[in-house]
C-alpha positions as CSV (number, residue, x, y, z in Angstrom):
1,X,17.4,11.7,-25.6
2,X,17.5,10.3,-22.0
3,X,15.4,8.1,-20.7
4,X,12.7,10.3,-18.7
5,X,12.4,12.1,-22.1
6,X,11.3,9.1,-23.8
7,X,9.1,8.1,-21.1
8,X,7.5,11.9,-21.9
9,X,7.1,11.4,-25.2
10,X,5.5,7.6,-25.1
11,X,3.4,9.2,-21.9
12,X,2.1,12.0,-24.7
13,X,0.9,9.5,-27.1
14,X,-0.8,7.4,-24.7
15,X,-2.8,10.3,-23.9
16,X,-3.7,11.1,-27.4
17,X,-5.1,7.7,-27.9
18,X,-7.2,7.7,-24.2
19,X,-8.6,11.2,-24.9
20,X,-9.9,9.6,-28.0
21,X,-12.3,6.9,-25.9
22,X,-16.0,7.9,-24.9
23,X,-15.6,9.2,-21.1
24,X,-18.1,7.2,-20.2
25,X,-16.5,4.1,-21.2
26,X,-13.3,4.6,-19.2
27,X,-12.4,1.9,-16.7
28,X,-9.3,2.5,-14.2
29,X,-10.2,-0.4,-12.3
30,X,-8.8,-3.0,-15.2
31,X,-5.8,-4.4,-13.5
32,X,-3.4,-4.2,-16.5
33,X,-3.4,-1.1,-16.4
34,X,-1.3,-1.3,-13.5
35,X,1.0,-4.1,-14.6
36,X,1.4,-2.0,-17.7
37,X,2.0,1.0,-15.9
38,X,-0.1,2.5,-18.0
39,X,-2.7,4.2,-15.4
40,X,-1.4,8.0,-16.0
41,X,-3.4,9.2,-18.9
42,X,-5.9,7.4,-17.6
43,X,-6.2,9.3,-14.4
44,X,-5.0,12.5,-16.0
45,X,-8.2,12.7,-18.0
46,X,-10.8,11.8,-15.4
47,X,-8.9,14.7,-13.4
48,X,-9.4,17.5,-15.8
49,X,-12.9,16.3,-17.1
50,X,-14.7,14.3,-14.4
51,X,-12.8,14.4,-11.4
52,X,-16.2,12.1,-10.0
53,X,-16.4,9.6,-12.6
54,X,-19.2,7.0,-13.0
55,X,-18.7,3.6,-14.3
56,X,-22.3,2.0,-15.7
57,X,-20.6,-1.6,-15.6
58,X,-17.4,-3.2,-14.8
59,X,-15.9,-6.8,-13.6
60,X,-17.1,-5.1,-9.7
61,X,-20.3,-3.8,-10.9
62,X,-20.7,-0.2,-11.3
63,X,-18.7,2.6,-9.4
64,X,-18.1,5.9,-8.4
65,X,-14.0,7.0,-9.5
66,X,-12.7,10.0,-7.2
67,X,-9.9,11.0,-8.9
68,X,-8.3,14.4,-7.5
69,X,-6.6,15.3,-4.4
70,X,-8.8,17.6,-2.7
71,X,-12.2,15.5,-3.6
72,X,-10.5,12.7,-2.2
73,X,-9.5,14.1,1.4
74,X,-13.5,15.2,1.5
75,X,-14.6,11.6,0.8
76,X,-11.9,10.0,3.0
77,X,-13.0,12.6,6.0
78,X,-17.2,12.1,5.8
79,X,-17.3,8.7,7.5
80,X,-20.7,10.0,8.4
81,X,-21.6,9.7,4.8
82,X,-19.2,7.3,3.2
83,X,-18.7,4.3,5.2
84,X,-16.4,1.6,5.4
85,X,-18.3,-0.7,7.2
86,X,-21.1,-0.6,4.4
87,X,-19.2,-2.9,1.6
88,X,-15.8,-3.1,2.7
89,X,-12.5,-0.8,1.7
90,X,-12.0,-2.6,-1.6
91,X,-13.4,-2.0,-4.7
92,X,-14.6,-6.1,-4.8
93,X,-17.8,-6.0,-2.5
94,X,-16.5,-8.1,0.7
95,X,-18.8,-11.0,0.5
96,X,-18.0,-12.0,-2.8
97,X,-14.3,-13.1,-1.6
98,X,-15.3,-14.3,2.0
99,X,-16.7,-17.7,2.8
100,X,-19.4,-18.3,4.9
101,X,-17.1,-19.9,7.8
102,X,-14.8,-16.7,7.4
103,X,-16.2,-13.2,7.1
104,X,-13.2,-11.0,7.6
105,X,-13.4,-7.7,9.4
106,X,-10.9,-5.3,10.7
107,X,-10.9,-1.8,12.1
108,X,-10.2,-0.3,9.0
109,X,-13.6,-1.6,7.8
110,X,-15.2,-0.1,11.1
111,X,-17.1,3.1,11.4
112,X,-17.4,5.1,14.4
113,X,-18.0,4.2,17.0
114,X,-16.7,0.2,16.5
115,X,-13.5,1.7,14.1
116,X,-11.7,3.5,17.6
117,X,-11.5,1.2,20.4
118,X,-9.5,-1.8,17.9
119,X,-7.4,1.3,16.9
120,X,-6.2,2.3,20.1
121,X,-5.7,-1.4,21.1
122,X,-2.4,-1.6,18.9
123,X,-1.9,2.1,18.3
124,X,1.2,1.7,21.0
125,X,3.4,-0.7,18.8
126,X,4.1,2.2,16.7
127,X,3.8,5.2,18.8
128,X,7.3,7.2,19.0
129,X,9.1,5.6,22.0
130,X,8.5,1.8,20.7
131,X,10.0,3.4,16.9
132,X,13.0,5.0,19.1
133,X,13.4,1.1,20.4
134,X,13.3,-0.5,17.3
135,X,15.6,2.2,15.0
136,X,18.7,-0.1,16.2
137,X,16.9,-3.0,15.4
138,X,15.8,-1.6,12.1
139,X,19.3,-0.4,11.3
140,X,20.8,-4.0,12.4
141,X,18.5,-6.1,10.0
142,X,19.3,-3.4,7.5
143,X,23.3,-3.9,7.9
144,X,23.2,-7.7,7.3
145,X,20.8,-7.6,4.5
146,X,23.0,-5.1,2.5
147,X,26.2,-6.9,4.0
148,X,25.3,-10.2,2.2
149,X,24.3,-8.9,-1.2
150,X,26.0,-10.0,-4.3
151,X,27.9,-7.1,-5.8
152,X,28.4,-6.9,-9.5
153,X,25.9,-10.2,-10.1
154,X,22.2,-9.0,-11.1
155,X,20.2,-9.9,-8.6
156,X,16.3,-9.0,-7.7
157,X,16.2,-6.0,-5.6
158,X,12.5,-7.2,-4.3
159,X,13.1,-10.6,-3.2
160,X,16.5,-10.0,-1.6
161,X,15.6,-6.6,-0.2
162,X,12.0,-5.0,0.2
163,X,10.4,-8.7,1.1
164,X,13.3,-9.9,3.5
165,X,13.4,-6.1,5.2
166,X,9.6,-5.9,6.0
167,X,9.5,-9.8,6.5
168,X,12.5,-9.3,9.0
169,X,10.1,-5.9,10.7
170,X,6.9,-7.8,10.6
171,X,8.2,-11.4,12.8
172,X,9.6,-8.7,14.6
173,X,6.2,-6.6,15.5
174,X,3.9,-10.1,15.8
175,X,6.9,-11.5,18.0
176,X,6.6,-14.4,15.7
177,X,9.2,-17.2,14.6
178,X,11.9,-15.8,12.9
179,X,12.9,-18.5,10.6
180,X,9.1,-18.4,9.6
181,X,8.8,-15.2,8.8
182,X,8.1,-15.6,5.2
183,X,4.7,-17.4,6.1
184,X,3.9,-13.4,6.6
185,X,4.7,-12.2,3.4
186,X,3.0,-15.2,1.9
187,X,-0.6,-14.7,3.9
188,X,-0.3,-10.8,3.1
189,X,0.2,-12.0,-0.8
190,X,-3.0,-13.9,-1.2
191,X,-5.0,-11.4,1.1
192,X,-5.3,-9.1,-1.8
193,X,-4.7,-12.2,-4.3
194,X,-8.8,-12.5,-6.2
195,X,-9.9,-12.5,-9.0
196,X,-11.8,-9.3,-9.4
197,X,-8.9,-7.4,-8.0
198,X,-5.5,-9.1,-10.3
199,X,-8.0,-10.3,-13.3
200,X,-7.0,-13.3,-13.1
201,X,-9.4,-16.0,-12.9
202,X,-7.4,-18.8,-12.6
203,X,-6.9,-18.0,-9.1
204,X,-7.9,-21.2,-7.1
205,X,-10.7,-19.1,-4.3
206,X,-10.8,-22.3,-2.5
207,X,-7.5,-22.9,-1.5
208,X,-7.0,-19.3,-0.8
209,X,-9.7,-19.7,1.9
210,X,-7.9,-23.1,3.2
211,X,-4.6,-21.5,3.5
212,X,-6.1,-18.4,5.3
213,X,-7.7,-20.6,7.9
214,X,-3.9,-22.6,8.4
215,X,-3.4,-18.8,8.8
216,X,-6.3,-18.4,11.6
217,X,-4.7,-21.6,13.0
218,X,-1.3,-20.4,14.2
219,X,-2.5,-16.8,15.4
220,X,-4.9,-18.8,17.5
221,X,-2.2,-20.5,18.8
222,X,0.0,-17.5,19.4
223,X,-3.0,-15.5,20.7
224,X,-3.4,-18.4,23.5
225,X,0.3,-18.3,24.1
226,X,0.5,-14.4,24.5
227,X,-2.8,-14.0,26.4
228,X,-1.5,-16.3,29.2
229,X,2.0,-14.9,29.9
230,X,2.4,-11.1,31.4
231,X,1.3,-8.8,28.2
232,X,4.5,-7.6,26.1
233,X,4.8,-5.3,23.4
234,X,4.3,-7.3,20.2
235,X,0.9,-6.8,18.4
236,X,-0.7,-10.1,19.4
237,X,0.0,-9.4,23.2
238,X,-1.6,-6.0,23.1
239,X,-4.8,-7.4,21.1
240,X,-4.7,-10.1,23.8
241,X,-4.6,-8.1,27.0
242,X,-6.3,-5.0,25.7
243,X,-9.6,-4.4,27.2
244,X,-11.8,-3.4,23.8
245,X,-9.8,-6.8,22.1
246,X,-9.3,-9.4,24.6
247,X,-12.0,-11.3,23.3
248,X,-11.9,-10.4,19.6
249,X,-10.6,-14.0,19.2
250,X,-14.6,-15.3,20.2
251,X,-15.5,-13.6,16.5
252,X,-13.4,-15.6,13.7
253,X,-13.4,-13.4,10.8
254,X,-12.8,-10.1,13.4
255,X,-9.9,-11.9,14.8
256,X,-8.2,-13.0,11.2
257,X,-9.4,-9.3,9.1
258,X,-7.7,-7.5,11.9
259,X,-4.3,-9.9,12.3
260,X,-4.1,-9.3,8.5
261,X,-4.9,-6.0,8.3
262,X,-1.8,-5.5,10.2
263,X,0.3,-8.2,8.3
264,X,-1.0,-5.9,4.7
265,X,-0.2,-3.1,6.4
266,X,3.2,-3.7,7.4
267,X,3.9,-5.3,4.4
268,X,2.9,-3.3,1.7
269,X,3.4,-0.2,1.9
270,X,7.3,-0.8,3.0
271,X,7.5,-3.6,0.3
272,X,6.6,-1.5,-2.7
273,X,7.9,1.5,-1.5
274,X,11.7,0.2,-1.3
275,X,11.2,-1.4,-5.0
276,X,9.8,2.0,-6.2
277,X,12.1,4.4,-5.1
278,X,14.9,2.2,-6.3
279,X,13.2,2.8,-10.1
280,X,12.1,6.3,-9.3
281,X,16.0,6.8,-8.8
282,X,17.4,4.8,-12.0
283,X,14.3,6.7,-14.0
284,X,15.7,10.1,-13.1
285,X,19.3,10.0,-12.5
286,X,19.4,13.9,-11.5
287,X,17.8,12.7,-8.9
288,X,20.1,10.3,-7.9
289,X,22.8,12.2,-8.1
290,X,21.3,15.2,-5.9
291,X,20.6,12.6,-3.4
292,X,24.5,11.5,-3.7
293,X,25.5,15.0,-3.1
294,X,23.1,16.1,0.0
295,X,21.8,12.7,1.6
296,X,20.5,15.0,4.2
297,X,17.4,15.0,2.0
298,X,17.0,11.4,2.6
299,X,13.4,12.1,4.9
300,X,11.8,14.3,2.0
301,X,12.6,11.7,-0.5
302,X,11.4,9.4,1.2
303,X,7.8,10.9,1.7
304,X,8.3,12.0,-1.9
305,X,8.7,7.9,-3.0
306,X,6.0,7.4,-1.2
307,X,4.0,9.5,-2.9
308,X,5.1,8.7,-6.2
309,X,4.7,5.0,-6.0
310,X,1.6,4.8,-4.1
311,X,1.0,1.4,-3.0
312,X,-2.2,1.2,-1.9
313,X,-3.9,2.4,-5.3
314,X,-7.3,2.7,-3.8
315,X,-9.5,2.5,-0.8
316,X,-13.3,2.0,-1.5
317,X,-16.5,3.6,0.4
318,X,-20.3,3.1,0.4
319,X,-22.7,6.4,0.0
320,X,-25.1,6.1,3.5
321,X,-27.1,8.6,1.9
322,X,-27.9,10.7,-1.4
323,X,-25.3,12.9,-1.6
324,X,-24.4,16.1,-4.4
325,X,-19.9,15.7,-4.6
326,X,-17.7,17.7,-7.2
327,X,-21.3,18.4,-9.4
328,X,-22.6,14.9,-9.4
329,X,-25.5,13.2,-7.8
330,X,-23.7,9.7,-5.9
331,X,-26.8,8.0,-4.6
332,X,-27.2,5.9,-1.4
333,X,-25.9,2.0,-2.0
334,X,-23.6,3.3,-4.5
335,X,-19.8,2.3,-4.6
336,X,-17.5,5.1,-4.1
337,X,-13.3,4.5,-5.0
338,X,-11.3,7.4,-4.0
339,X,-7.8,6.6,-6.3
340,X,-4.7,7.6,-4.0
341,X,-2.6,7.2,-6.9
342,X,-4.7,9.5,-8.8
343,X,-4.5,12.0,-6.1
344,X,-1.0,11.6,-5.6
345,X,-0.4,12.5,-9.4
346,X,-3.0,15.4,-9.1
347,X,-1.3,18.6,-11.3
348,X,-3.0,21.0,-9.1
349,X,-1.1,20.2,-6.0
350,X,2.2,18.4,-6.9
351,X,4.1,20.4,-9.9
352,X,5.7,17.8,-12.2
353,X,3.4,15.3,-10.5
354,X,4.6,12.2,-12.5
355,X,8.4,13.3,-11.9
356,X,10.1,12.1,-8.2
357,X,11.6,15.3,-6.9
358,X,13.8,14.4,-3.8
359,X,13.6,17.6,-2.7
360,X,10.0,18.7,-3.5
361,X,8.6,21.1,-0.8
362,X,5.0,19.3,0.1
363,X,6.4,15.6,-0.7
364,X,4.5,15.3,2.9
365,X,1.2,16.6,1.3
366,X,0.7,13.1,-0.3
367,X,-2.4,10.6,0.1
368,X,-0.6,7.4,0.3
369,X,-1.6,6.7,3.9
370,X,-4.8,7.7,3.5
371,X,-6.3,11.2,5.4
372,X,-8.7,11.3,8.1
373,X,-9.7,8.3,11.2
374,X,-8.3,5.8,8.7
375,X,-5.2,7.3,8.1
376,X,-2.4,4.1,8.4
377,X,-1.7,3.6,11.5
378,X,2.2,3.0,10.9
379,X,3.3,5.4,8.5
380,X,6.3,6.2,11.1
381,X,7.5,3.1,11.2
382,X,7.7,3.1,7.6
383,X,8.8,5.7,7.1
384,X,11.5,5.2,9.7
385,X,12.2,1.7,7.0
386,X,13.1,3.7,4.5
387,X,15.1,6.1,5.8
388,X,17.2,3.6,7.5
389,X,17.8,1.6,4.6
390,X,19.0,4.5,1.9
391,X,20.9,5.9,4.6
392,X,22.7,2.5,5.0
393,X,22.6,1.9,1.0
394,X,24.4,5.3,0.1
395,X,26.9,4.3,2.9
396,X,28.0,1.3,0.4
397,X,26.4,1.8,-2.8
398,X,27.6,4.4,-5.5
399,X,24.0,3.5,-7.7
400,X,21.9,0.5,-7.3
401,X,21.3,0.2,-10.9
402,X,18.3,-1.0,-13.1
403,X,19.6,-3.3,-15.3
404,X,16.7,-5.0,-17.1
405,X,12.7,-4.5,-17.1
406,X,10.7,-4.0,-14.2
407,X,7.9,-6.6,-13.5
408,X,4.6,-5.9,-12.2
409,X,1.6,-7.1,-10.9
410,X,-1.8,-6.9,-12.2
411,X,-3.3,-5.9,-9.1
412,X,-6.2,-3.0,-8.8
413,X,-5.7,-2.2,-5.1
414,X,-2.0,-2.9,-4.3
415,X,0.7,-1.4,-6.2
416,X,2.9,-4.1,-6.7
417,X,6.0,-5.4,-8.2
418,X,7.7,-8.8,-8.6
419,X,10.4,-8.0,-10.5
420,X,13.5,-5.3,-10.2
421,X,17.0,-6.5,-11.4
422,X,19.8,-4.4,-10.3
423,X,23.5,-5.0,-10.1
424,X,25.4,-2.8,-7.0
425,X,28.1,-0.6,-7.9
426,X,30.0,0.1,-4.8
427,X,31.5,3.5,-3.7
């Protein structure tokens, strides 16, 4: 029996046993569930008996669950009626992990009108002649990372490859000090790092606020720095000099929500996305192999491990008004989660939704990025990551092979994973 195969079978009695709980009593926001990886029957059942889903309680109060792909994209496009700016994008209301001193905001917590003008302001760093500059930059950082790997040793594919790759990218986007560039990876960490979103309540809130303002502290210096020389083409400069932004450093939690919106941004989706294709591939070896024998399809896959891995699990609106969605009433002031990584799994759309499929036709049709005004702004340039890397990878490595469990973190809005041993067989 391979190993997909088993995964089929223990994926068949996990359903059994979550068909067997009172719908109404379903939680998917219980962060073990995604250290488990244990989210797809879960999600499986909301989408073929209440695609809109209401929660009476939870640890975040209660809460509206979209769950399939098309319900999603109607929620995601009505900013008129589900806001962003109401309660924040997160399933944990926004003032229950802000201090008084620090109220973070960002444009991707803006409505229209406020949401476009930030945008725009930083929209450039990743438009497609600054992507055509950084390729060979890209590809060079790529190079020495895989160059300096230790074949035949098991080594953790995350810490040696998807955080030094998109901590490399990031220093290089904030023009900030290389041989600090960790810092960002470490800020971007405890961004999403609280309580009601990992479950874990040991999670010191006040030190998290003191190291975000050490945080504040050096992009305040950097903004200074970048506003008085000629403007450049690193994200702090163009906040700097833009004309909506140049005084977005006056308003403290602006200023830090956007800086690390950008920092989560970058990070994430690149992060999670390199360790996930990497156990996409050693879960279905066909795939690996058809990728061996055509890496022209290297672009599809890598919208296709996108989609399957999902990193941002959800993004969270607020109803502005009473409002009839899928057959059920939402009602203004209540808390609206559209799952991406329920839509992205959604049988309806993607055949084989819980298989990757290198070569699947609408890989592209995926809601990892989000759809509408909010759709992440740098899906290029992460896209652009990825493809680099597995086209430099294949170029050395015969399989980059799973050798031991995958580790995961409890985490209800960030897909994320700590863990991936692999050892390298070269070509």
């Amino acid at each position: 029996m391979t190993r997909s195969e088993v995964d089929m079978n223990t994926l068949t009695d996990q359903q059994a046993a979550v068909d067997a709980v009172p719908l109404e009593e379903i939680d998917v926001s219980r962060p073990e569930l995604f250290q488990n990886d244990t989210w797809r029957p879960w999600f499986a059942r909301l989408r073929r008996e209440a695609p809109v889903h209401f929660r009476a309680d939870s640890v975040n109060g209660p809460f509206w669950s979209i769950t399939s792909h098309e319900l999603i994209k109607e929620v995601d496009i009505n900013h008129e009626v589900f806001s962003s700016e109401a309660g924040g994008i997160a399933i944990v209301d926004a003032d229950e992990i802000n201090t008084e001193e620090l109220q973070g905001e960002s444009f991707i917590q803006l409505d229209p009108p406020r949401h476009s003008p930030q945008r725009k302001a930083v929209a450039p760093s990743v438009a497609p002649n600054n992507l055509t500059e950084l390729e060979p930059i890209i590809r060079e950082r790529a190079i020495d990372i895989l160059e300096n790997l230790p074949v035949g040793e098991t080594f953790n594919w995350v810490k040696e490859v998807s955080i030094e790759l998109t901590g490399r990218m990031l220093a290089t986007l904030f023009d900030f000090p290389y041989e600090e560039r960790h810092k960002l990876i470490y800020w971007s960490d405890i961004t999403t790092n609280v309580p009601q979103v990992t479950g874990d309540d040991s999670i010191d809130m006040k030190k998290r606020q003191e190291e975000l303002m050490k945080a504040a502290g050096v992009f305040y210096q950097l903004w200074h720095e970048r506003a008085a020389a000629p403007p450049k083409f690193d994200l702090i400069s163009m906040l700097a000099h833009g004309e909506d932004t140049k005084n977005m450093h006056e308003n403290p939690g602006l200023f830090l929500g956007t800086l690390l919106l950008l920092i989560v941004g970058g990070n994430d989706t690149t992060r999670n996305s390199i360790s996930g294709g990497v156990i996409a591939l050693n879960q279905y070896p066909d795939e690996y192999q058809k990728l061996r024998d055509n890496p022209s399809l290297i672009p599809n896959m890598v919208s296709e491990m996108i989609r399957w891995q999902t990193p941002v699990i959800h993004m969270r609106r607020t109803a502005l008004q009473d409002i009839e969605l899928g057959g059920q009433n939402i009602k203004k002031g209540d808390k609206v989660v559209m799952w991406y990584l329920s839509g992205n799994h959604d049988e309806d759309v993607f055949e084989e939704a819980d298989r990757l499929i290198i070569d699947r036709p609408n890989a592209r049709a995926h809601v990892a990025f989000g759809f509408g005004i909010h759709r992440c702004m740098g899906n290029r340039l992460a896209e652009m990551q990825l493809r680099i890397l597995w086209e430099e990878i294949l170029k050395r490595f015969h399989t980059v092979e799973l050798v031991d469990e995958v580790t995961r973190l409890p985490n209800n809005f960030i897909r994320g994973i700590k863990d991936v041993p692999v050892r390298l067989h070269p070509i």
